[in-house]
C-alpha positions in Angstrom: -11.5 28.2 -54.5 -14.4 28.5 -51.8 -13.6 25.2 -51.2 -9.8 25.7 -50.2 -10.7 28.9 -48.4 -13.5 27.2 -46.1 -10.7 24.2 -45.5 -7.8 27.1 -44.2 -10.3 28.6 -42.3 -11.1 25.0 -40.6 -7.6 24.2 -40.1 -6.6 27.7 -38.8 -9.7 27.4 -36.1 -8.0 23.6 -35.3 -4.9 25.5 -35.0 -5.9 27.5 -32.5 -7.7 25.8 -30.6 -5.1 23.6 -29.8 -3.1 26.2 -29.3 -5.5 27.9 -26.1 -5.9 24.0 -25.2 -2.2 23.5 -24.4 -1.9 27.5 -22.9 -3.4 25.4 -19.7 -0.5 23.8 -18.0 -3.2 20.9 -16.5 -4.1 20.1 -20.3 -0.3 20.1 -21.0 0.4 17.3 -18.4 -2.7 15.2 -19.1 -1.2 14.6 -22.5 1.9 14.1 -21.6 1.0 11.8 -18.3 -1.3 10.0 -20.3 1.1 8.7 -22.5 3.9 7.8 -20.4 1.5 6.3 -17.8 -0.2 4.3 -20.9 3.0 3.1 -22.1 4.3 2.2 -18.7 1.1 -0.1 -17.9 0.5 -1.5 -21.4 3.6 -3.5 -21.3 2.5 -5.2 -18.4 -1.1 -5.7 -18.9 0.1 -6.9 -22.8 2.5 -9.4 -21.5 0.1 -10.9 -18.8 -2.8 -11.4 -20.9 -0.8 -12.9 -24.1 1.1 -15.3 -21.2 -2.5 -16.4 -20.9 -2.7 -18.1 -24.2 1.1 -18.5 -24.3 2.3 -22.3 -24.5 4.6 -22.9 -21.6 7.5 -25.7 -22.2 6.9 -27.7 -18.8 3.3 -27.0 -18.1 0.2 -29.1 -18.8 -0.9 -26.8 -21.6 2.2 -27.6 -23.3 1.1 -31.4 -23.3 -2.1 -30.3 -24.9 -0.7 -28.0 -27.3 1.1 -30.5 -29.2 3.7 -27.9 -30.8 1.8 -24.9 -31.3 2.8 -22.0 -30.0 -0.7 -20.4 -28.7 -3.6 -22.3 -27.6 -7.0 -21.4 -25.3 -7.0 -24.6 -23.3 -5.9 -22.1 -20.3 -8.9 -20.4 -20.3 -11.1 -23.9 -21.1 -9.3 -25.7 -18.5 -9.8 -23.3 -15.5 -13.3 -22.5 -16.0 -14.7 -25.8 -17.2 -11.8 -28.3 -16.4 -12.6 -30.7 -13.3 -10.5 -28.4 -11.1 -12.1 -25.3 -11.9 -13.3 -25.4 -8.2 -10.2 -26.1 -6.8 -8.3 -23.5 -9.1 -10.9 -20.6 -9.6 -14.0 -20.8 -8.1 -12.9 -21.5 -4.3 -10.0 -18.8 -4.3 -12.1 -16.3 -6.0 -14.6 -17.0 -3.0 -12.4 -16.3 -0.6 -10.6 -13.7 -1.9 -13.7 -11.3 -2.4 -14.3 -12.1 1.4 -11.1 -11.7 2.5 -11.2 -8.2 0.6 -14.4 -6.9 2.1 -13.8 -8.1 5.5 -10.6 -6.2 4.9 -11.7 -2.9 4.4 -14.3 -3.2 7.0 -11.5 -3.2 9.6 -9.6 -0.8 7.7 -12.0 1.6 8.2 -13.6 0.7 11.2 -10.6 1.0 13.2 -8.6 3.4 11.1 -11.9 6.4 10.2 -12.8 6.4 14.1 -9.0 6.4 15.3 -8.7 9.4 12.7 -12.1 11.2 13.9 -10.7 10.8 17.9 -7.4 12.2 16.6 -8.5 14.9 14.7 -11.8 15.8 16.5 -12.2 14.5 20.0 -10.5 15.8 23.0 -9.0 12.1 23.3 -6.1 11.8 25.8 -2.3 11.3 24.4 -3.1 11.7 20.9 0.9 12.5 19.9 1.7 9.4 21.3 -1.2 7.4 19.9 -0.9 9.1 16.1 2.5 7.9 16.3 2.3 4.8 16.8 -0.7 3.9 14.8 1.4 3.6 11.6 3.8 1.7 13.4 1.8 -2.0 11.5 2.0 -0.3 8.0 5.8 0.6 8.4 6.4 -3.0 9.0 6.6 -5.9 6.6 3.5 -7.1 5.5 4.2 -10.5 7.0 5.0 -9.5 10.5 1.6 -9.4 12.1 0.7 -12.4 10.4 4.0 -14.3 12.0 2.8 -12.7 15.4 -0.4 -14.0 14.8 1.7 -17.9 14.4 3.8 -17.3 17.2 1.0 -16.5 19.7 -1.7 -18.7 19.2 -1.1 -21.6 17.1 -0.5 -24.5 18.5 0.1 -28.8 18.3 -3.5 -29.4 19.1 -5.0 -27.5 16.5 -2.9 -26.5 13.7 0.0 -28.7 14.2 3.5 -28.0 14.6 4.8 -26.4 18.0 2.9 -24.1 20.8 2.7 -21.0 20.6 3.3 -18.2 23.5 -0.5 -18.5 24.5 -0.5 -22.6 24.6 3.2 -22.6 26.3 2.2 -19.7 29.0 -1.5 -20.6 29.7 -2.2 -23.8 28.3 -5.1 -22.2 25.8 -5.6 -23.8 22.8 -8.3 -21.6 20.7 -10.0 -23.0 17.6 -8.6 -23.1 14.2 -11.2 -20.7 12.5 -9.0 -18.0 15.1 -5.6 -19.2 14.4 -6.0 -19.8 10.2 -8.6 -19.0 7.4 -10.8 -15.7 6.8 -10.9 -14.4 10.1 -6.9 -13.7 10.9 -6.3 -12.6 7.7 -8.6 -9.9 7.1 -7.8 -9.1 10.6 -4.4 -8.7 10.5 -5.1 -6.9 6.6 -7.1 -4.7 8.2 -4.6 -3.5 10.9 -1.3 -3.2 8.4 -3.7 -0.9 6.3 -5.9 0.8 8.6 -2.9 3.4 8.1 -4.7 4.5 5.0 -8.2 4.8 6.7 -5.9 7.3 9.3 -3.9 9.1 7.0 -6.6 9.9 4.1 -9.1 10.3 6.0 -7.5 12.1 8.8 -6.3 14.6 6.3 -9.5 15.3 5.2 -11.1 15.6 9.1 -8.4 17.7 9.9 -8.6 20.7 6.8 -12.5 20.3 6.9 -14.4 23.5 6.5 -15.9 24.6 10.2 -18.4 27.0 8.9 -20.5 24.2 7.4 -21.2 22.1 10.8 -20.9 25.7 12.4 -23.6 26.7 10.2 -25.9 23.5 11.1 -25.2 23.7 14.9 -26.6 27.6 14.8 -29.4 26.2 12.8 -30.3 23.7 15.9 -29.2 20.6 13.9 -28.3 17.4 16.6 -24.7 16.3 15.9 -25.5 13.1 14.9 -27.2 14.8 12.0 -24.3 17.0 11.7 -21.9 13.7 11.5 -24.2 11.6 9.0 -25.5 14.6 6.8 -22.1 17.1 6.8 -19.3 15.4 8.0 -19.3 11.9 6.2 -20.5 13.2 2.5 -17.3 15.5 3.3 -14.9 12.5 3.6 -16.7 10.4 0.6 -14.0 11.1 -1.5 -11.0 9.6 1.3 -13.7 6.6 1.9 -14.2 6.0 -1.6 -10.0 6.1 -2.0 -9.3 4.0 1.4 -11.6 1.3 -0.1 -9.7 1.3 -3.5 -6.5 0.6 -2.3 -7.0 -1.2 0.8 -9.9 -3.9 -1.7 -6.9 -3.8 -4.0 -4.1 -4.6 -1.5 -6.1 -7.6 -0.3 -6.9 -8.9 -3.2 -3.3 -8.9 -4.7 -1.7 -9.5 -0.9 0.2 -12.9 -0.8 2.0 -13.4 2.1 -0.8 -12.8 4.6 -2.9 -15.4 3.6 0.2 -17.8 2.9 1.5 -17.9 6.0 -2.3 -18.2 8.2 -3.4 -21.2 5.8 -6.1 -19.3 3.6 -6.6 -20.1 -0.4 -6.9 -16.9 -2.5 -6.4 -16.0 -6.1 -2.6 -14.8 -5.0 -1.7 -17.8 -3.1 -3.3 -20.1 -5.6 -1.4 -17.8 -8.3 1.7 -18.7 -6.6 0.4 -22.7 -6.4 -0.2 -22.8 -10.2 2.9 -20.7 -11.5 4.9 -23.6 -12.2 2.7 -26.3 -13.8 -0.3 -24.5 -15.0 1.7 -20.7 -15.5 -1.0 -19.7 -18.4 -3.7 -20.3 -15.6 -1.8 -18.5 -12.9 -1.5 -15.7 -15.7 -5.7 -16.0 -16.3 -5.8 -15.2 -11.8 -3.8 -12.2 -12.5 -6.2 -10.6 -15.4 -9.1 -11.6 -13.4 -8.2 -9.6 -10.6 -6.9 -6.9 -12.8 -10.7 -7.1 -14.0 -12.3 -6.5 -10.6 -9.8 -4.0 -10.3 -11.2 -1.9 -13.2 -14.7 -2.6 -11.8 -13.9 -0.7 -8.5 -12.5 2.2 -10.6 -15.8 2.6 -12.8 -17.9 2.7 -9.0 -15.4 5.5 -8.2 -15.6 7.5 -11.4 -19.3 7.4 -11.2 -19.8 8.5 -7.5 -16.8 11.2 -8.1 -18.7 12.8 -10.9 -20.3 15.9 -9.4 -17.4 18.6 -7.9 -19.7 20.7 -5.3 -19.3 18.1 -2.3 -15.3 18.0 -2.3 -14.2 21.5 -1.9 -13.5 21.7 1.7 -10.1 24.1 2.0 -11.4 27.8 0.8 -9.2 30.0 2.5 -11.8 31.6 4.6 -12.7 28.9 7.3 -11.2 28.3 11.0 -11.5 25.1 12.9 -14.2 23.0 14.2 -14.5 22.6 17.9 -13.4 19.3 19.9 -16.0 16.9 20.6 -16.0 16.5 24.0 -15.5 13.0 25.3 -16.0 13.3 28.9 -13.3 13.4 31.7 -13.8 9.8 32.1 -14.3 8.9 28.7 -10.9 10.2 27.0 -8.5 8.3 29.0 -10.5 5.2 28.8 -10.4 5.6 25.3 -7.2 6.5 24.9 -6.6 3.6 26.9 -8.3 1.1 24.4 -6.1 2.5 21.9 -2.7 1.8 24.0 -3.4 -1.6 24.1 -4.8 -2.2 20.5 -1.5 -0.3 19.4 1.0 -2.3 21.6 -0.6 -5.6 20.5 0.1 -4.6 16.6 2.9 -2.1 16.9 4.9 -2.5 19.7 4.6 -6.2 20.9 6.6 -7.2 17.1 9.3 -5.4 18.0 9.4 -6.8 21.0 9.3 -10.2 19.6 11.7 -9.7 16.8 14.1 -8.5 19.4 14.2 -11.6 21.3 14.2 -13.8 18.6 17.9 -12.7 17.7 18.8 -13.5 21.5 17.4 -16.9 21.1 19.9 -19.9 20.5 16.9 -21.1 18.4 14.7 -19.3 17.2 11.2 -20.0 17.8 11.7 -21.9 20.8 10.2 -19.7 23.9 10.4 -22.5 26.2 12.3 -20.2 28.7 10.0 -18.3 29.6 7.9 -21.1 31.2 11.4 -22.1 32.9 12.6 -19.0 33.5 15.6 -19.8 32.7 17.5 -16.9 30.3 21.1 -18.0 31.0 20.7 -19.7 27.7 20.3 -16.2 25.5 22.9 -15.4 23.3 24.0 -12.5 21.6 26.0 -14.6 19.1 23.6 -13.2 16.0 24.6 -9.4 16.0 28.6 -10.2 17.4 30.1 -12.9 16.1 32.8 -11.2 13.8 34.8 -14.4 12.5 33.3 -17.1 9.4 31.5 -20.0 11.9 30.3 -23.2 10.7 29.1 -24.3 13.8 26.3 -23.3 16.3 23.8 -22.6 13.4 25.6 -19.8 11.8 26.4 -21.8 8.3 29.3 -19.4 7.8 27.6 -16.0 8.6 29.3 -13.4 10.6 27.0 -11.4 12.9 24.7 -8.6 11.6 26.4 -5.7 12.4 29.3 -7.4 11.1 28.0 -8.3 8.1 28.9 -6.7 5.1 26.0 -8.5 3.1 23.5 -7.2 5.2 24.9 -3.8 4.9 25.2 -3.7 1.5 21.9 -4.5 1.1 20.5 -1.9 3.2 22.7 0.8 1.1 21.1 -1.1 -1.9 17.4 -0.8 -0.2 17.6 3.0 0.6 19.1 3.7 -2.6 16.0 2.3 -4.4 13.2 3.4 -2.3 14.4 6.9 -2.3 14.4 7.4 -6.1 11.7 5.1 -6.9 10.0 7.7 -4.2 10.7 10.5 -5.3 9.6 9.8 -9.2 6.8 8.5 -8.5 5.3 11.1 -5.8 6.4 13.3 -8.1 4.3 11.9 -11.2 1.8 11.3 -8.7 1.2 15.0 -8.0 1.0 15.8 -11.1 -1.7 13.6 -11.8 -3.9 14.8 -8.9 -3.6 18.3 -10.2 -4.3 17.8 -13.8 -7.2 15.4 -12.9 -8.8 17.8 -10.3 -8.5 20.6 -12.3 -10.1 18.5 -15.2 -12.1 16.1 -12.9 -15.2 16.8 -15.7 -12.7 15.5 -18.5 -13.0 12.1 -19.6 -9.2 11.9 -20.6 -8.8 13.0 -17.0 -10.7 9.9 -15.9 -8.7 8.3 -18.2 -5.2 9.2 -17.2 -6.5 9.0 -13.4 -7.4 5.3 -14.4 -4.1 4.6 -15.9 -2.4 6.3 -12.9 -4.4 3.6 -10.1 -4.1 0.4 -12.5 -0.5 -0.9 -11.6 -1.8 -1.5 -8.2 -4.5 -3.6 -9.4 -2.2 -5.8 -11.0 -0.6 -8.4 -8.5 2.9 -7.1 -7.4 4.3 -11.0 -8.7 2.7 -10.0 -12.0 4.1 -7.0 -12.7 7.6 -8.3 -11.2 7.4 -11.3 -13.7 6.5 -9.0 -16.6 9.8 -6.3 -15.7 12.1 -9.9 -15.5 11.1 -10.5 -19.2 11.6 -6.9 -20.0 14.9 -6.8 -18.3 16.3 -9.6 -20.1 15.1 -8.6 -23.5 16.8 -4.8 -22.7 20.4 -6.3 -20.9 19.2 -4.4 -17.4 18.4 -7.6 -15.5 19.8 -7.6 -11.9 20.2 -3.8 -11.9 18.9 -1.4 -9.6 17.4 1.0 -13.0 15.0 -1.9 -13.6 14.0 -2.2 -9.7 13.9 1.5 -9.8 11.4 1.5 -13.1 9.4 -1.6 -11.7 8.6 0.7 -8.0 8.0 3.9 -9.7 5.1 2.5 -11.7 3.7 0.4 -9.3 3.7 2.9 -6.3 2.7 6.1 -8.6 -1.0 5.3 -7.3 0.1 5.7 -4.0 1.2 9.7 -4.5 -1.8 10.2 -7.1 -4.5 9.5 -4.8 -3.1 11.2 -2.1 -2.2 13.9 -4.1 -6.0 13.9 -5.7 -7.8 13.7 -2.3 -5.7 17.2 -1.2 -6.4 18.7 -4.9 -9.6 18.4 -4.5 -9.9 20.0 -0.9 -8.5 23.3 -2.5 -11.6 25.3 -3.8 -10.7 26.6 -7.3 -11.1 30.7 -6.2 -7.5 30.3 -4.8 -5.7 29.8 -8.0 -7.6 31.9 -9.2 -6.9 34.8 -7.4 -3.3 33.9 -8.1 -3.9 33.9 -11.8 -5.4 37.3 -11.8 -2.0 38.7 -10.1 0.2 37.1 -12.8 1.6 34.4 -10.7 3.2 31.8 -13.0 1.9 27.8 -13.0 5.2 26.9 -11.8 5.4 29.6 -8.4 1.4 28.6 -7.7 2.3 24.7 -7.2 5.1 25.6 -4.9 4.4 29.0 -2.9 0.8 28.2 -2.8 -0.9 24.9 -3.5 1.8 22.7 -2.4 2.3 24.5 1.0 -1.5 24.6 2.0 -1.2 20.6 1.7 2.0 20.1 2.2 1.4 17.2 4.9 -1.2 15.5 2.7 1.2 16.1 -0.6 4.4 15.0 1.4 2.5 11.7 2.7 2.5 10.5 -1.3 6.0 10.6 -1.4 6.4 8.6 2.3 4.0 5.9 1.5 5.7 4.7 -1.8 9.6 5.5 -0.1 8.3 3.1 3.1 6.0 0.7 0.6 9.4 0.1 -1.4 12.0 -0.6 1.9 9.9 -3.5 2.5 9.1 -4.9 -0.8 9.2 -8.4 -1.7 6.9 -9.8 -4.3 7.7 -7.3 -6.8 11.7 -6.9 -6.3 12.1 -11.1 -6.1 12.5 -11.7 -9.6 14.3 -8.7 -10.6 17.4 -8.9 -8.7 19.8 -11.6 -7.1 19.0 -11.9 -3.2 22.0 -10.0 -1.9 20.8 -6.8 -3.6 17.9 -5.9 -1.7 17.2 -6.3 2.4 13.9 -7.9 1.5 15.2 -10.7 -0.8 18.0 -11.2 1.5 15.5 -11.8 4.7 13.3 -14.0 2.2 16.9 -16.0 1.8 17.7 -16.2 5.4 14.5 -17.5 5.9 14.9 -20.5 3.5 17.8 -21.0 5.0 16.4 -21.4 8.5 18.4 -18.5 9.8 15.5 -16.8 11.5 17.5 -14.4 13.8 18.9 -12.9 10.7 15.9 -12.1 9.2 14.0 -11.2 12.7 17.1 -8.7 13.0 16.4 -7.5 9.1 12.8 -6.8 10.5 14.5 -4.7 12.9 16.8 -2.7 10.9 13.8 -2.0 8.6 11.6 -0.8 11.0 14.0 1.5 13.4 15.4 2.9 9.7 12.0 4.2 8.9 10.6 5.7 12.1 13.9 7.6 12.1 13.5 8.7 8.9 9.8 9.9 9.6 11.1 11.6 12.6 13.8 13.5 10.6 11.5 14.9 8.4 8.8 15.6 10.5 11.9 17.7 12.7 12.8 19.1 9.0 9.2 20.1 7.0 7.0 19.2 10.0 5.5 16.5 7.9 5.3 12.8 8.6 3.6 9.9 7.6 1.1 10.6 10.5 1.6 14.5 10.8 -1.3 16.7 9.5 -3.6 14.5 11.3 -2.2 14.4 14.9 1.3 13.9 14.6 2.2 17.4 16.3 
């Protein structure tokens, strides 16, 4: 009997206290989060890793299987093979230095743009914080075809002159034009955005009383800025490096088109007669992935050093750059920023007046009688004069359907996932002690570990096995979980700003969970909050490597461009480039008009 009473008395305790554990609406959503999120990545990582062993009619393992249906000569062959130099070693090389090199431009030129914005008295800043996201609203591709188009040329990397060989007659040396150098370069300017925006959030809601408190107490400010203000912005750092690393190290079309071997291009290389080994790439950097995220659990461990909003503080004063010094500055800035934000424009533009595109010959003639406008115009089927049958963009109903097709896509794969994205950074700051929130804020980050052609190939076999293939609900599914990490770490970098006495205060009055996340918490970072559901709506417009194998080309803008590409109809996809870009400023400038929000805005937008 004492036996049976001491187990009711257990199970009524268990009872309980799972009953006060779920009265917390954060515990509620870890659990619930945690599964979907595990669900929605296993499937993927599950399919990768068993197409590793996998036997693959076609392929060289397939030779060496000799009818079996699994076998480890993948993982024999790559490692120990006699092209496991070739294959591995060499493209694992490079891509950790491509990575690195990466994120040192990332946040070279994207923390100290934020600090001018947000600190200095810099000149034009509205202008300049505009502008600055201008290379992470464009494809990823476009600085790197800029990159072609001005410098290469016959003498050194073959094929024909570029703008600087045609105008000038400089021919600069191959390490500039292809390999390590161009690529992190141009890396590091599409996704110095991330530098701005996370850490420019974080600049800009910073406490004042704590470098207020120093400066009374005699400290010099380059103490202030080493000891106060960077341990402040660890947190954005720590994130910036995470997914700028990441985005390198998965980033295909960069290095593809400026001639530099990395696991992705190699990945690409191999996925035909050696798929298992392409497949081995993919968990590999999935691997160093996860290795990044134990770093950032570790140093994210403590609480005390990332409250920063507490409802009592006021703004830090400008530092003063000098009457001089902020226009010259500001200066440096216009020129960086025409270079990678306006000059592509520019040369997109002119590439759908060209009668050929890529031919720039007349500018050293000066001849422009030649200039057509035959690309956006021509409204009847032509065969001839290079249109293979095309009407003109704007009267091409292809084109437009695509772009229906596009915005339809982005905007719901958007708004799920910054939705389950601010979820997650509330139920993992308010739990940031919790190793299940660890766990769920683990599960959140990895899709964009895993290389976007990875995922994409594991949502084709999905697709087919389900009857959705060629629809936009499996595009839809396939963006949502890849760009969820987008809106969780933003959404965690702002969560963690808010000191916990402001909830709490609200809890005292009675104030429901559901009226404190939108009449409190969500309005003190609403810019920060709001910039996790821009980042995966403009991420998705411009997608390629994901959406490529889940839908037929005419679906989506970005599939058709890749098609009017292979075709050799460059002015087409030049004008897709166009419609892309002038579609997502506007849309950035109707909703900073509408919330006062932006992708820039709560750093210096305003």
């Amino acid at each position: 009997m004492a036996s049976r009473s001491n187990t009711g008395v257990l199970g009524l305790q268990r009872r309980n206290s799972l009953k006060n554990y779920f009265r917390k609406p954060e515990n509620i959503l870890l659990v619930v989060l945690g599964i979907l999120l595990t669900l929605a990545t296993i499937v993927p990582i599950v399919s990768i890793i068993a197409d590793t062993i996998s036997v693959h009619p076609g392929s060289i393992d397939a030779r060496k299987a000799k009818g079996a249906t699994w076998t480890f000569f993948n993982w024999k062959d790559l490692f120990r093979g006699n092209l496991r130099y070739k294959n591995f070693w060499i493209p694992f090389r490079n891509t950790m230095s491509l990575a690195v090199a990466t994120c040192v431009v990332a946040l070279s030129y994207g923390g100290v743009f934020a600090y001018l914005i947000t600190r200095s008295n810099m000149a034009i800043k509205k202008y300049l914080s505009a502008i600055f996201v201008f290379p992470y609203i464009m494809p990823q591709w476009t600085l790197a075809v800029v990159w072609q188009n001005l410098f290469n040329s016959r003498q050194v990397t073959g094929g024909s002159d570029g703008l600087l060989a045609t105008l000038l007659g400089i021919y600069l040396p191959e390490w500039w034009c292809k390999g390590l150098f161009p690529s992190a370069l141009v890396l590091g300017f599409h996704y110095a955005a991330f530098a701005y925006i996370l850490i420019g959030g974080i600049f800009k809601n910073m406490d004042a009383n704590l470098e207020e408190a120093a400066s009374i107490l005699n400290a010099s400010k380059s103490k202030i800025f080493f000891r106060i203000t960077l341990p402040l912005v660890k947190p954005a750092m720590i994130s910036t490096i995470l997914l700028v690393f990441s985005s390198a190290m998965g980033s295909y079309p960069v290095p593809h088109y400026l001639g530099y071997t990395t696991l992705s291009t190699k990945y690409v290389g191999m996925s035909v007669n050696r798929a298992g080994q392409a497949s081995i790439l993919a968990v590999i950097m999935m691997l160093c992935g996860v290795l990044i995220l134990l770093v950032n659990q570790r140093s994210m461990s403590g609480r005390k050093n990332y409250t920063t909003v507490t409802g009592k503080s006021g703004q830090s004063s400008l530092v003063n750059l000098g009457r001089l010094g902020r226009h010259v500055i500001a200066a440096i800035f216009v020129v960086l920023t025409f270079v990678t934000s306006i000059f592509p424009i520019l040369s997109f533009t002119v590439e759908t007046f060209l009668p050929n595109p890529g031919d720039y010959s007349f500018l050293s003639t000066g001849n422009f009688s030649n200039l057509t406008t035959k690309w956006w115009v021509t409204n009847e089927n032509l065969s001839e004069n290079g249109m293979y049958g095309q009407l003109g963009i704007l009267y091409n109903s292809t084109i437009w359907n695509a772009f229906k097709g596009t915005v339809f896509v982005s905007l719901v794969a958007a708004l799920l996932a910054g939705t389950i994205g601010l979820l997650v950074g509330y139920a993992v700051s308010k739990k940031r002690r919790s190793r299940f929130a660890a766990y769920v804020n683990s599960i959140a980050f990895l899709p964009y570990l895993m290389p976007a052609l990875a995922v994409g190939v594991s949502f084709f076999v999905i697709g087919n096995q389900l009857g959705i293939y060629n629809t936009y609900l499996l595009v839809i599914i396939a963006g949502t979980i890849k760009y969820i990490p987008f809106a969780s770490r933003s959404s965690l970098n702002s969560m963690m700003q808010i000191s916990a006495e402001i909830e709490e205060a609200a809890v005292i009055q009675g104030i429901p969970w559901r009226k404190r996340m939108l009449r409190i918490l969500i309005p003190i970072q609403k810019a920060a909050i709001l910039s996790g559901f821009l980042l995966p709506f403009m991420t998705a417009i411009r997608e390629l490597t994901l959406f490529m194998l889940l839908c037929t080309q005419n679906k989506l803008l970005t599939t058709l461009l890749d098609y009017f590409d292979e075709m050799g109809l460059y002015a087409f996809s030049s004008g897709i480039n166009l419609i892309l870009i002038v579609f997502i400023i506007i849309c950035n400038s109707v909703v900073n008009r509408l919330t006062g929000a932006s992708l820039d805005n709560g750093i210096g937008g305003n």
